[in-house]
C-alpha positions in Angstrom: 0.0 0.0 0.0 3.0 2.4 0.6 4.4 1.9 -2.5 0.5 3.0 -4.3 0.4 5.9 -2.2 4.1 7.0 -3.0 3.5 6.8 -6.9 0.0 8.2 -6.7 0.8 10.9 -4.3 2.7 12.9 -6.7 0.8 12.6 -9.5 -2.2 13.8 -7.5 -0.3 16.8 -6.3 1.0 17.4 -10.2 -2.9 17.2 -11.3 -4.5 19.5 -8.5 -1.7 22.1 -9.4 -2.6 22.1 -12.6 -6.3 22.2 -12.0 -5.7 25.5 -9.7 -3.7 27.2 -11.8 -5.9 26.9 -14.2 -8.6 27.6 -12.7 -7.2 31.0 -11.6 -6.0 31.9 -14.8 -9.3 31.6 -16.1 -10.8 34.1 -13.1 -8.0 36.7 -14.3 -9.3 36.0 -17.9 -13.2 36.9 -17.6 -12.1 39.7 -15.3 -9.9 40.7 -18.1 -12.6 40.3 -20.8 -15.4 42.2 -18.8 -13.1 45.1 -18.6 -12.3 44.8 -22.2 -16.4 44.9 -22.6 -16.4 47.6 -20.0 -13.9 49.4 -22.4 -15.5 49.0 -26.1 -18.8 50.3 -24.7 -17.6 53.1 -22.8 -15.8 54.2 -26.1 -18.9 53.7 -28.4 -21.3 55.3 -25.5 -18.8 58.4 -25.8 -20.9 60.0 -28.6 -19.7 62.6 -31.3 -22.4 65.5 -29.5 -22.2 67.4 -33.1 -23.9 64.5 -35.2 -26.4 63.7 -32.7 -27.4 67.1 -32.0 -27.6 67.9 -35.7 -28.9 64.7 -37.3 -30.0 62.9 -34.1 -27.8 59.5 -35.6 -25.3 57.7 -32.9 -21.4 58.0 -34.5 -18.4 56.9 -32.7 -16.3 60.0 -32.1 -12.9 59.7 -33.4 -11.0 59.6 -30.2 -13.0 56.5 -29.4 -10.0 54.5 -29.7 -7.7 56.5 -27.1 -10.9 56.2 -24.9 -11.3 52.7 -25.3 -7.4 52.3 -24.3 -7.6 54.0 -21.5 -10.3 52.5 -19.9 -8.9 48.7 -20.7 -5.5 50.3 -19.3 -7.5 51.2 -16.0 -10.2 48.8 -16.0 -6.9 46.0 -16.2 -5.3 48.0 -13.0 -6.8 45.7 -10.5 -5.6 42.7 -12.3 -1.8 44.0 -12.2 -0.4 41.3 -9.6 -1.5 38.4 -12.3 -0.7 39.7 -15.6 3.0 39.3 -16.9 2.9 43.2 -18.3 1.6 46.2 -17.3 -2.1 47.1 -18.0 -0.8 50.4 -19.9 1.4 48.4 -21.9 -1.3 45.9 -22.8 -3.5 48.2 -23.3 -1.1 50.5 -25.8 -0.4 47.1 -27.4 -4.5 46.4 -27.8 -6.0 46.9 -31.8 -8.9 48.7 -31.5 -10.9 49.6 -34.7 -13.6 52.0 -34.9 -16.1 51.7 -37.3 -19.5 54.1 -37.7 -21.0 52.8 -35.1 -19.1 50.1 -33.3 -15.9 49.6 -31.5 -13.4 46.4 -31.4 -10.9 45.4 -29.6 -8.9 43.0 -29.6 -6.0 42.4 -27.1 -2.9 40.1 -26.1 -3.3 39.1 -22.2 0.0 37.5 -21.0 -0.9 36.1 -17.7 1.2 34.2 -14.9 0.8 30.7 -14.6 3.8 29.9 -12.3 3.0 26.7 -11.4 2.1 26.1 -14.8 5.7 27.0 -15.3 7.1 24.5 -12.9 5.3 21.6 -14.3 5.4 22.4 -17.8 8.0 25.5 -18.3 5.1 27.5 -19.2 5.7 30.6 -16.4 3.1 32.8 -18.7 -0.1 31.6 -20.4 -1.3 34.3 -23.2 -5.1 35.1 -23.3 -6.8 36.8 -26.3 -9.5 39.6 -25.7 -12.0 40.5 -28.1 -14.9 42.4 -27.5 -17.1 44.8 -29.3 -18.6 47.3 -28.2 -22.1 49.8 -30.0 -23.9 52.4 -28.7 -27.3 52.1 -27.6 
């Protein structure tokens, strides 16, 4: 019985580390992806006041994309300790198109896996964000 327990012991402790780190990685990412929501619609709700005043139609603004990275930059802040960059980097690095009437954004999330790393030499899992964002 000593010998069962001293191969399966290890490979139960590999397996539940795995599962964890997993597992918290995928918190950080739906954080992550609510603030990139949180991001495209606050750029697409920031209206261009001069069309809508004069025609009444929603349009994007033009510095919707500066708005958008700034608000993923700051909505990431809280997420600092498990990312493998800073939010403002990330956030520079993000592709955001505006269109008429919609934002997108897409973004690179390198997040710390460091037991992920120990097991598999993997110390940083990439996450993609993509989110798209109209006014309403």
């Amino acid at each position: 019985m000593s010998a069962t327990v001293a191969v399966l012991l290890p490979l139960i402790l590999v397996v539940l580390t795995g599962v964890l780190e997993l597992g918290a990685a995928r918190v950080v990412a739906e954080r992550a992806r609510i603030a990139a929501d949180l991001a495209a619609l606050t750029a697409a709700n920031d209206q261009d006041e001069t069309v809508l005043r004069s025609t009444g139609a929603l349009r994007v603004p033009g510095d919707a994309g500066r708005v958008a990275r700034e608000h993923l930059a700051l909505d990431l802040a809280p997420l600092a300790g498990a990312l493998a960059a800073d939010p403002s980097s990330i956030a520079a690095a993000a592709e955001v198109t505006v269109a008429d009437r919609a934002v997108r954004l897409r973004a690179d999330l390198p997040v710390r896996t460091p037991l992920l790393g120990a097991l598999l030499g993997r110390p940083v899992t990439v996450i993609e964000l993509l989110s798209v964002g109209a006014p309403r």
